[in-house]
C-alpha positions as CSV (number, residue, x, y, z in Angstrom):
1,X,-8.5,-2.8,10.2
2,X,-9.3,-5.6,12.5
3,X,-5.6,-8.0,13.0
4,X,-7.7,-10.9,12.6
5,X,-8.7,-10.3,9.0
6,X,-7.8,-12.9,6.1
7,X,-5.4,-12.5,4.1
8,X,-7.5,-13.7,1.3
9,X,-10.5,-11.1,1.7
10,X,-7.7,-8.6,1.8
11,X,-6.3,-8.9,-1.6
12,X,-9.5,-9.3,-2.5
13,X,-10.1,-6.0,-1.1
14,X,-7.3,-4.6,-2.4
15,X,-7.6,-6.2,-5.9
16,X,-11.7,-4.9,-6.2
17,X,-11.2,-1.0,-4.4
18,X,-8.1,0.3,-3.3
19,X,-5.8,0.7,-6.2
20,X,-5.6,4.4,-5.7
21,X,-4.9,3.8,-2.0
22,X,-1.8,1.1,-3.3
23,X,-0.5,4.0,-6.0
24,X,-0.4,6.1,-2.8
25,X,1.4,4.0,-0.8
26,X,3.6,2.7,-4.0
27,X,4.0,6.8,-4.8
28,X,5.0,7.9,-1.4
29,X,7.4,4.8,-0.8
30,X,9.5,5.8,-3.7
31,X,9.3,9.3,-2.5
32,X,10.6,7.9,0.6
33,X,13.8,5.9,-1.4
34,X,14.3,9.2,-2.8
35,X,14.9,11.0,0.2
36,X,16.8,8.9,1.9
37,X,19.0,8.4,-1.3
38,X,19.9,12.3,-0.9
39,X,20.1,12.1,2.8
């Protein structure tokens, strides 16, 4: 993505087509949490 782009047109973006992409993100951060709990 560009560094210049709104913040508003991003949420928009991310409210309109990437909610799979945010459960990704949401899903491999708590995978993350996880591992550094055991570690």
């Amino acid at each position: 993505m560009k560094p210049a782009v709104q913040p508003a047109l991003l949420f928009q973006a991310l409210a309109e087509s990437n909610f799979h992409t945010v459960d990704i993100l949401i899903i491999s951060t708590f995978q993350r949490l996880k591992i550094f709990k055991y570690y």
